[in-house]
PyMOL Python script that loads the backbone (N, CA, C, O; Angstrom):
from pymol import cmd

cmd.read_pdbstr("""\
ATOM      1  N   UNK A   1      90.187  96.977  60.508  1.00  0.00           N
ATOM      2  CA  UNK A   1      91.566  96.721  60.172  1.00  0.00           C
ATOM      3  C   UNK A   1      91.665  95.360  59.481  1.00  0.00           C
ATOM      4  O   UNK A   1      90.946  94.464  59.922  1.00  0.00           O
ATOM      5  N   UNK A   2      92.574  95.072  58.319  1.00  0.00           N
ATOM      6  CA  UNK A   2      92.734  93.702  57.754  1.00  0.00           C
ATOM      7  C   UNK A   2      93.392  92.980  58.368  1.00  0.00           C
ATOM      8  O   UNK A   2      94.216  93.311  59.220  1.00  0.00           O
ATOM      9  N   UNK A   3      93.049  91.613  57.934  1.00  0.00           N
ATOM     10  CA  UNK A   3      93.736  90.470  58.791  1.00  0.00           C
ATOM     11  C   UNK A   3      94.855  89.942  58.122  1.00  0.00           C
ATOM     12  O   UNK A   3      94.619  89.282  57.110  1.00  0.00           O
ATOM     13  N   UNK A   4      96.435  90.146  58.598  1.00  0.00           N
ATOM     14  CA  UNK A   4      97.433  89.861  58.406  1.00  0.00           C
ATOM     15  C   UNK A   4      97.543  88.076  57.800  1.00  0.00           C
ATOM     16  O   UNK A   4      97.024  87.188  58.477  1.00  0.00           O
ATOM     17  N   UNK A   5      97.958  87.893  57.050  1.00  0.00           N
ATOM     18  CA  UNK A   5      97.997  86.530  56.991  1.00  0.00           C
ATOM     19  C   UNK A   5      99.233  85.732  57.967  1.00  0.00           C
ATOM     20  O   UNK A   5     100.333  86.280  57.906  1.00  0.00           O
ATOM     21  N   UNK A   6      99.144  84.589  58.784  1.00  0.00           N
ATOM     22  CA  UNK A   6      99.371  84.492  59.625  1.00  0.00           C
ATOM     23  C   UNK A   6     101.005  84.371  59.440  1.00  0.00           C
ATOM     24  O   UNK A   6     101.647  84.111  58.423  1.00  0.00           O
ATOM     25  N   UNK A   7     101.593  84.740  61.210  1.00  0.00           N
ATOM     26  CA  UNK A   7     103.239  85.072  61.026  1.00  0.00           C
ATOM     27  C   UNK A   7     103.451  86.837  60.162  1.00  0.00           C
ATOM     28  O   UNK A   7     104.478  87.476  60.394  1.00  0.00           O
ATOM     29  N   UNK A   8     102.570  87.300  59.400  1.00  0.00           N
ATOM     30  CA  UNK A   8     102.823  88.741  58.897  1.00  0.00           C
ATOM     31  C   UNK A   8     102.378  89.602  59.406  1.00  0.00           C
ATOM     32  O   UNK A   8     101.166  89.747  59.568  1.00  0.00           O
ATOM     33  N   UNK A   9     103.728  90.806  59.986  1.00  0.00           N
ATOM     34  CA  UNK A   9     102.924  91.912  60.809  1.00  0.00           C
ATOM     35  C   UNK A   9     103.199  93.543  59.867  1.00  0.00           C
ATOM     36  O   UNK A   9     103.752  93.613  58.770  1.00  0.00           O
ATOM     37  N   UNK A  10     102.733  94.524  60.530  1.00  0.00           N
ATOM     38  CA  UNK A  10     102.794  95.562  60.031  1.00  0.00           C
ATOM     39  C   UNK A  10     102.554  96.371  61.293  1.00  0.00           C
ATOM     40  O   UNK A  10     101.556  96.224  61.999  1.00  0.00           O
ATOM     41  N   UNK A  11     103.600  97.296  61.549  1.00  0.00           N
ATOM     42  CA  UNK A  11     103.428  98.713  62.240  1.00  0.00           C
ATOM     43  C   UNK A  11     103.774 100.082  61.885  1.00  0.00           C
ATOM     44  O   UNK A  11     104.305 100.331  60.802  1.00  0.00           O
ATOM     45  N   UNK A  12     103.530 100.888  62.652  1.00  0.00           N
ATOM     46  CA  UNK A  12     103.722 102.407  62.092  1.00  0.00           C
ATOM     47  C   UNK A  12     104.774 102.740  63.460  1.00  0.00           C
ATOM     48  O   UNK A  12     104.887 102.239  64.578  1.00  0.00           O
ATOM     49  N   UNK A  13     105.527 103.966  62.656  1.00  0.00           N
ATOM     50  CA  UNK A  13     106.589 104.278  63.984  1.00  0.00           C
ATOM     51  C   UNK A  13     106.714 106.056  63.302  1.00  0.00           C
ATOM     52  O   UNK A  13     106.334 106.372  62.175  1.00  0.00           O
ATOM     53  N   UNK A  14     107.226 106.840  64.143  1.00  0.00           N
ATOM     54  CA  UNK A  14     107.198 108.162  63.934  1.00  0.00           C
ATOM     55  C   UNK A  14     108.761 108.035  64.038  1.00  0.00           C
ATOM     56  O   UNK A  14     109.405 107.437  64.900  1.00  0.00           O
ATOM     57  N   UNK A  15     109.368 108.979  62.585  1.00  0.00           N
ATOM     58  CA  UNK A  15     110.573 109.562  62.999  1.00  0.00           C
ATOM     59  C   UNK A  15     110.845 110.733  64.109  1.00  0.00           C
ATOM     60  O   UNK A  15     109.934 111.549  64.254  1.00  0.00           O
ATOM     61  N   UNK A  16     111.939 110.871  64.849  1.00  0.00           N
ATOM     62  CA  UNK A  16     111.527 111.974  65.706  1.00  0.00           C
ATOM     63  C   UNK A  16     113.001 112.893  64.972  1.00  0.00           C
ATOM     64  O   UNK A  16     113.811 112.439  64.164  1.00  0.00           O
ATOM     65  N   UNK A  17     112.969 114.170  65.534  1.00  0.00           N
ATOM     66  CA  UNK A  17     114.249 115.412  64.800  1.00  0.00           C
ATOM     67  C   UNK A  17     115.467 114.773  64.975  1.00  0.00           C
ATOM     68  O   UNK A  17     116.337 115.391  64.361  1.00  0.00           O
ATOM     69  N   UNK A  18     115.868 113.875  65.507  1.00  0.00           N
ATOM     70  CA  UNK A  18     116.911 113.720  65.499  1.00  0.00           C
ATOM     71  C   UNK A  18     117.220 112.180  64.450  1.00  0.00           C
ATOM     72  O   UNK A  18     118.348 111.720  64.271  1.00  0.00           O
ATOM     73  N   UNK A  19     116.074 111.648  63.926  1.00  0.00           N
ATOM     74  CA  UNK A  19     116.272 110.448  63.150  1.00  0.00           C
ATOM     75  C   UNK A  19     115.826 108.922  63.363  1.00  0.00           C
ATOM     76  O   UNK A  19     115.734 107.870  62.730  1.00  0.00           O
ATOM     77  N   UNK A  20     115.580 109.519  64.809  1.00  0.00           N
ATOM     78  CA  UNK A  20     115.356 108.112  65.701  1.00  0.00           C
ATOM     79  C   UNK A  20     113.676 107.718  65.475  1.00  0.00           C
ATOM     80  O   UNK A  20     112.773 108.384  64.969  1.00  0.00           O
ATOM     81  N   UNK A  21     113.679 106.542  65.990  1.00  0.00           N
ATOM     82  CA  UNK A  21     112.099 105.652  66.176  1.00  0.00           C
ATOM     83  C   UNK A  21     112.067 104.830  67.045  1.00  0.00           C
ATOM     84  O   UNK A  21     112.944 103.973  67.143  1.00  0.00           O
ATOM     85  N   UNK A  22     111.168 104.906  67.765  1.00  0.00           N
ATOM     86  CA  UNK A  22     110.831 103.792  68.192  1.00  0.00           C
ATOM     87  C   UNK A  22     110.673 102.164  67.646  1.00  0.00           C
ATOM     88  O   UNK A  22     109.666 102.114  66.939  1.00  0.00           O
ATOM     89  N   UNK A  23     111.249 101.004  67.730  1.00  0.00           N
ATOM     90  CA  UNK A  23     110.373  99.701  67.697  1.00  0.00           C
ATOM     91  C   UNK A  23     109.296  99.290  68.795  1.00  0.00           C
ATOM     92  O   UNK A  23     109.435  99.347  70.017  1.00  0.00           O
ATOM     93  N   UNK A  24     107.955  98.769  67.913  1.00  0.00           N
ATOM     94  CA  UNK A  24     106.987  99.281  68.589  1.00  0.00           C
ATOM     95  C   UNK A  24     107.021  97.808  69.981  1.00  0.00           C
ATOM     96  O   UNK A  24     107.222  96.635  69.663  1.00  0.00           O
ATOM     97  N   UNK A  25     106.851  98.134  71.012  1.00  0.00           N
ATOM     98  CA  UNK A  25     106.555  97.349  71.962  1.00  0.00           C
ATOM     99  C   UNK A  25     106.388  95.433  71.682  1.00  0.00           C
ATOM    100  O   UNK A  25     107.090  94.458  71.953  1.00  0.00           O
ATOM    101  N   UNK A  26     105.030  95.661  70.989  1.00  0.00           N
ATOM    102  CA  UNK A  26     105.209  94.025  70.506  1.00  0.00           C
ATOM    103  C   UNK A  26     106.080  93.374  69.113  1.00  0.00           C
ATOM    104  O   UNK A  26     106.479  92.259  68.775  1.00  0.00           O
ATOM    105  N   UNK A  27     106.103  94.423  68.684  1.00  0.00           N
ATOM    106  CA  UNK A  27     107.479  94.140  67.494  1.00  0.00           C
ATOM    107  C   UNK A  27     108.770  93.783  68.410  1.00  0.00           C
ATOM    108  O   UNK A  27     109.490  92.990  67.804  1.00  0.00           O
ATOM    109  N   UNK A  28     109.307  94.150  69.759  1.00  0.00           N
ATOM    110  CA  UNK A  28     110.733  94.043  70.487  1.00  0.00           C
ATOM    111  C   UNK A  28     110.349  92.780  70.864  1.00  0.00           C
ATOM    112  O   UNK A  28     111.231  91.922  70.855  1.00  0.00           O
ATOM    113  N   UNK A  29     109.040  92.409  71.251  1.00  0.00           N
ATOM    114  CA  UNK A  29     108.671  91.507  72.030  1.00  0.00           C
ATOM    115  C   UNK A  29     108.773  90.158  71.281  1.00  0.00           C
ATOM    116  O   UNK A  29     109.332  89.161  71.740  1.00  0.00           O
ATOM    117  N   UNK A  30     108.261  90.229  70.260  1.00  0.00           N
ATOM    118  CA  UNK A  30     107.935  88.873  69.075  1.00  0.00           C
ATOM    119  C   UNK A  30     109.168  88.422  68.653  1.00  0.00           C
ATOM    120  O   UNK A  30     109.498  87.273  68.363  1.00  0.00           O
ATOM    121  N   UNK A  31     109.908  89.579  68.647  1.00  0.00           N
ATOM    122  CA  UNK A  31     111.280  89.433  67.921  1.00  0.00           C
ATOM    123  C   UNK A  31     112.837  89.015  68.853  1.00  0.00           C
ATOM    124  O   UNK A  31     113.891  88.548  68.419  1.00  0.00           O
ATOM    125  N   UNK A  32     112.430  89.419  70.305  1.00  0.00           N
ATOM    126  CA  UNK A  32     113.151  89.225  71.217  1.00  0.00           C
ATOM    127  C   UNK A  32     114.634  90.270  71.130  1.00  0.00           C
ATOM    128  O   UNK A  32     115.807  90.052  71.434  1.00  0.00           O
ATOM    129  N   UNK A  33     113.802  91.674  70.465  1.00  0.00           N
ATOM    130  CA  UNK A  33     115.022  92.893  71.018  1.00  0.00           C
ATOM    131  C   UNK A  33     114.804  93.199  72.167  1.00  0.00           C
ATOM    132  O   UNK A  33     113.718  93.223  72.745  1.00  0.00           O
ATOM    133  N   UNK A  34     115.948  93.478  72.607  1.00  0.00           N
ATOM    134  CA  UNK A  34     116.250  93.770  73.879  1.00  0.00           C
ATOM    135  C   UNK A  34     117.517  95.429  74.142  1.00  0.00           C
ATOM    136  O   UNK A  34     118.571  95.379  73.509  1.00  0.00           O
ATOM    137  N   UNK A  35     117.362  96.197  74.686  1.00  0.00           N
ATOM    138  CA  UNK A  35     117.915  97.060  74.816  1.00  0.00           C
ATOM    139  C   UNK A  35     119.395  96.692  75.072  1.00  0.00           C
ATOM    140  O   UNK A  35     119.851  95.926  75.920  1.00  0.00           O
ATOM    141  N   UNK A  36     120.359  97.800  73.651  1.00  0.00           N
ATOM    142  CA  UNK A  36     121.993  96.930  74.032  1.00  0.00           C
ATOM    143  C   UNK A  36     121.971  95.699  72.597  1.00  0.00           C
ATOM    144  O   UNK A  36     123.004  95.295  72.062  1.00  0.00           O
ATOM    145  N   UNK A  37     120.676  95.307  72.219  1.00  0.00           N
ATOM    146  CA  UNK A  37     120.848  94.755  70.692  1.00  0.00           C
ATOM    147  C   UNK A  37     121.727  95.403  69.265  1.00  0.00           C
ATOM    148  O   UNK A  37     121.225  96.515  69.102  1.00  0.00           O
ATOM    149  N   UNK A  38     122.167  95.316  68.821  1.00  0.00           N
ATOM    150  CA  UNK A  38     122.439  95.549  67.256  1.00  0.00           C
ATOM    151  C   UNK A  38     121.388  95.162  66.356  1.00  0.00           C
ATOM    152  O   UNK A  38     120.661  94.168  66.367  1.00  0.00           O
ATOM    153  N   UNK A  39     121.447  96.078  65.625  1.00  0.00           N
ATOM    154  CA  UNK A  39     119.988  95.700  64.611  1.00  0.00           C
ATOM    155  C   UNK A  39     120.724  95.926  63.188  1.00  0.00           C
ATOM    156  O   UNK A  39     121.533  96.841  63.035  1.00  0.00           O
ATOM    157  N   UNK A  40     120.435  95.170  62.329  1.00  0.00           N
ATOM    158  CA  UNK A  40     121.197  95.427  60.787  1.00  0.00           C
ATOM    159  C   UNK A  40     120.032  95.883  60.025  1.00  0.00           C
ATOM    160  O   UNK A  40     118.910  95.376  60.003  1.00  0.00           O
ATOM    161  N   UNK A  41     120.462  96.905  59.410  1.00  0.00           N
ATOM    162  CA  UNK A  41     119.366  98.044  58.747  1.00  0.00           C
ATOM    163  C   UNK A  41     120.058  98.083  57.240  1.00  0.00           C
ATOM    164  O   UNK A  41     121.140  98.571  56.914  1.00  0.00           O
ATOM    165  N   UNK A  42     119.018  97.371  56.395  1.00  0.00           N
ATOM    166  CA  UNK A  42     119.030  96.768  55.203  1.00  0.00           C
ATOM    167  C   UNK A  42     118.430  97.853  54.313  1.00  0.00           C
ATOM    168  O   UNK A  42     117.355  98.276  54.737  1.00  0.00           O
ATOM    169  N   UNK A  43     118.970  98.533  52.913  1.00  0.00           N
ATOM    170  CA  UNK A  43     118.213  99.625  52.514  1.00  0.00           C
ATOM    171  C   UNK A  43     118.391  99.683  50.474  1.00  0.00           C
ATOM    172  O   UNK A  43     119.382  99.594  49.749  1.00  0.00           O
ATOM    173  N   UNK A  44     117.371  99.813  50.268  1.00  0.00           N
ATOM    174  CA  UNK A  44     117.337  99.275  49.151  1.00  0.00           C
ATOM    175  C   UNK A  44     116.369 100.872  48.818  1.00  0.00           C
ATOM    176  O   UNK A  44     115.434 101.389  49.430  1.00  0.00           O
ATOM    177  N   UNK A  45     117.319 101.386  47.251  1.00  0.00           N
ATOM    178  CA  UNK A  45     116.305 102.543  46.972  1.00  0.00           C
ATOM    179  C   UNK A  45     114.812 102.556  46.322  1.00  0.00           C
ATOM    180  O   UNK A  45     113.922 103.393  46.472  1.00  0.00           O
ATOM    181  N   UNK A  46     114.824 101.467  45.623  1.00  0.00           N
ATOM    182  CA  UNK A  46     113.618 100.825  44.717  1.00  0.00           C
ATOM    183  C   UNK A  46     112.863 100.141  45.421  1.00  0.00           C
ATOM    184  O   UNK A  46     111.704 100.196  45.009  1.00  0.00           O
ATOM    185  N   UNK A  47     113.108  99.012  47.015  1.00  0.00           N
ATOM    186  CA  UNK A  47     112.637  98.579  47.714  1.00  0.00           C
ATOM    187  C   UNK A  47     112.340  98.663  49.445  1.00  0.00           C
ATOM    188  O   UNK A  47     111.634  97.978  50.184  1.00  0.00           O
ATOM    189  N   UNK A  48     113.146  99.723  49.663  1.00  0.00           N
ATOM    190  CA  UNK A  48     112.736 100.043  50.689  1.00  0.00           C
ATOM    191  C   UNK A  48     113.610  99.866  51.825  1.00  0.00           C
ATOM    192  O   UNK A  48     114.704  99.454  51.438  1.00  0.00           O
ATOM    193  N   UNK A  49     113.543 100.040  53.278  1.00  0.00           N
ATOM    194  CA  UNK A  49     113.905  99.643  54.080  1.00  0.00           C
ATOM    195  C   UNK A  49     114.051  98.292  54.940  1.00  0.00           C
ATOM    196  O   UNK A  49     112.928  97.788  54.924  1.00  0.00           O
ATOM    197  N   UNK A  50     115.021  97.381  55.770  1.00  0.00           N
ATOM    198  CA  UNK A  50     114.090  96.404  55.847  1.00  0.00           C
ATOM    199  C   UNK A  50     115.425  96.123  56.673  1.00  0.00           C
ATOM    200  O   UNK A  50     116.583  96.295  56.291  1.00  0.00           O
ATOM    201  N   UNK A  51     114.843  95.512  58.249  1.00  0.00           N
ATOM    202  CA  UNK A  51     115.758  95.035  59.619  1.00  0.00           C
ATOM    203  C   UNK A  51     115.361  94.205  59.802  1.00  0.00           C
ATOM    204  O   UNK A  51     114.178  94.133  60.132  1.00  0.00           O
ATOM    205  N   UNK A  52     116.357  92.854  59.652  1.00  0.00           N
ATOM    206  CA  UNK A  52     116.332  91.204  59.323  1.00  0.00           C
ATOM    207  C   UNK A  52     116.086  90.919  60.495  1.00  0.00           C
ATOM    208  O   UNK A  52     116.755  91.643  61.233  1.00  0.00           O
ATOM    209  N   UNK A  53     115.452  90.218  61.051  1.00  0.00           N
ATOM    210  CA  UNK A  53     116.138  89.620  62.297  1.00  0.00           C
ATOM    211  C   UNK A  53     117.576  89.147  62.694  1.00  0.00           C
ATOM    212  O   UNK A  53     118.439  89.046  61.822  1.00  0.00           O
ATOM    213  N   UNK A  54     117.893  88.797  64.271  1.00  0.00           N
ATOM    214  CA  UNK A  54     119.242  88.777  64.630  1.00  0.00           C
ATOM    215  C   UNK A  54     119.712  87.754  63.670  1.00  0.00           C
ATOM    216  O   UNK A  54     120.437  88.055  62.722  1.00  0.00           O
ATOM    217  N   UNK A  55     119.187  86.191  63.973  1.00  0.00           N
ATOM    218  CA  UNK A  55     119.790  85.285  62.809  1.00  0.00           C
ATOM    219  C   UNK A  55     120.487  85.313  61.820  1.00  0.00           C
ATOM    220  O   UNK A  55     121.557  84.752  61.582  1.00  0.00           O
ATOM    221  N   UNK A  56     119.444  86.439  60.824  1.00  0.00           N
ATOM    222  CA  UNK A  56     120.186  87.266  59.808  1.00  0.00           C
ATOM    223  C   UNK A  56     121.534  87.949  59.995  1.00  0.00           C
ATOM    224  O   UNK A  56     122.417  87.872  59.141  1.00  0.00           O
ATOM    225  N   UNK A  57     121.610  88.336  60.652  1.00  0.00           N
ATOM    226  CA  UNK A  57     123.240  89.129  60.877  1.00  0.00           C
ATOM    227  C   UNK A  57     123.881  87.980  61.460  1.00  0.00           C
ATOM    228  O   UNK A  57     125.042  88.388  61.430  1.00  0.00           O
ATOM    229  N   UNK A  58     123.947  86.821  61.974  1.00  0.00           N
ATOM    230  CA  UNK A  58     125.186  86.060  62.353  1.00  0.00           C
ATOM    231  C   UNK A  58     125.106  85.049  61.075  1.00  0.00           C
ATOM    232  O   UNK A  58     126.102  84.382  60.792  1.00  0.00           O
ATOM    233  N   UNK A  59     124.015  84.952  60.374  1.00  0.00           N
ATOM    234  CA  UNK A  59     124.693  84.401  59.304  1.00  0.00           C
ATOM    235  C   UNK A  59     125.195  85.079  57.837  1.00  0.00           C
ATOM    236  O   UNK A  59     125.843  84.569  56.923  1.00  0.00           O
ATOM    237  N   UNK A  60     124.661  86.369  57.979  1.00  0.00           N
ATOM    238  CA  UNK A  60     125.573  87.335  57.089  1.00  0.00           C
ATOM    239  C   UNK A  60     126.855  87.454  57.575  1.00  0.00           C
ATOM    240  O   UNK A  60     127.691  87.283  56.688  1.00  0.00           O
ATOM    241  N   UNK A  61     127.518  87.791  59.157  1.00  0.00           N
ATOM    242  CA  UNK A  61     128.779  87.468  59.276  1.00  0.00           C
ATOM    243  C   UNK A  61     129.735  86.466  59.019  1.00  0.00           C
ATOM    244  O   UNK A  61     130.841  86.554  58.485  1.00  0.00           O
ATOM    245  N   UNK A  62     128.875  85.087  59.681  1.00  0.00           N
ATOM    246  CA  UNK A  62     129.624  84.327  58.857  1.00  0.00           C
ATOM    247  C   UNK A  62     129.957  84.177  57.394  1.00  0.00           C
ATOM    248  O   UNK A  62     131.064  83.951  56.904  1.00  0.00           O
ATOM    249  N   UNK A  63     128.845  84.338  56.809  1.00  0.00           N
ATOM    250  CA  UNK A  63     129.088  84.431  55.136  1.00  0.00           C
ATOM    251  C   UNK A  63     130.252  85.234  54.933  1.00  0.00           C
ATOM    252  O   UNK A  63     131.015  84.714  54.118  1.00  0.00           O
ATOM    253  N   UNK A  64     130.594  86.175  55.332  1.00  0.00           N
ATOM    254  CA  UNK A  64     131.340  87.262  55.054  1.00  0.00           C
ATOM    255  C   UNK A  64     132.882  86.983  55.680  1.00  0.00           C
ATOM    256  O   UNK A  64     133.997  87.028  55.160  1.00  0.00           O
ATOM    257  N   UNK A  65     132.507  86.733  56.777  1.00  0.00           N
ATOM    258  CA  UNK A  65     134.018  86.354  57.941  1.00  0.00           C
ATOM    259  C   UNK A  65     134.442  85.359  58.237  1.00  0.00           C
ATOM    260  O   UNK A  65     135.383  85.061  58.972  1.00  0.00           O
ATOM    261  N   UNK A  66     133.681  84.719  57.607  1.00  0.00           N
ATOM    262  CA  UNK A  66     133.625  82.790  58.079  1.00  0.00           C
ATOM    263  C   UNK A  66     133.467  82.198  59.521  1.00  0.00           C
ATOM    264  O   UNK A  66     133.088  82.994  60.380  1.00  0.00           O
ATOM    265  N   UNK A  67     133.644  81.251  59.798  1.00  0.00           N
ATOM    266  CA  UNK A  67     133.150  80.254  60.904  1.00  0.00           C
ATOM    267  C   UNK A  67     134.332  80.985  62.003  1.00  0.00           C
ATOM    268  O   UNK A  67     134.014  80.849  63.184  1.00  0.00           O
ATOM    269  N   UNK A  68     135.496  81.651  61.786  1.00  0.00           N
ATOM    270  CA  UNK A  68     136.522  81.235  62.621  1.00  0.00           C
ATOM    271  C   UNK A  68     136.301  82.399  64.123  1.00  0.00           C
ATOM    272  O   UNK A  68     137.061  82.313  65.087  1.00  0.00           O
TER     273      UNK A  68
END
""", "prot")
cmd.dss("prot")
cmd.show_as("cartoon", "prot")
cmd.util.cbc("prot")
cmd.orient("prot")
């Protein structure tokens, strides 16, 4: 297997019939999801899929909704 350059990960996840996936165990872990999280699911047709971390969504809200 290749060696990630450091801080970069990569996993595999199975869709199941109804749409769903798993996040894989040490991906919840590194990232600090926790069951009862919101996850912002970013989707780009030319680039792909892509779920920011939490950070990302409170400062996309603010951007959007402001400080108040």
């Amino acid at each position: 297997m290749k060696n990630f350059p450091e801080g970069k990960y990569a996993w595999t996840v199975t869709v199941g019939e109804k749409g769903q996936f798993v996040i894989p165990k040490q991906a919840r872990e590194l990232f600090g999801i926790k069951p009862g999280d919101t996850l912002l699911l970013l989707g780009d047709t030319e680039k792909g899929i892509a779920i920011p971390p939490k950070a990302a969504f409170a400062e996309l809200s603010r951007a959007v909704f402001g400080d108040d």
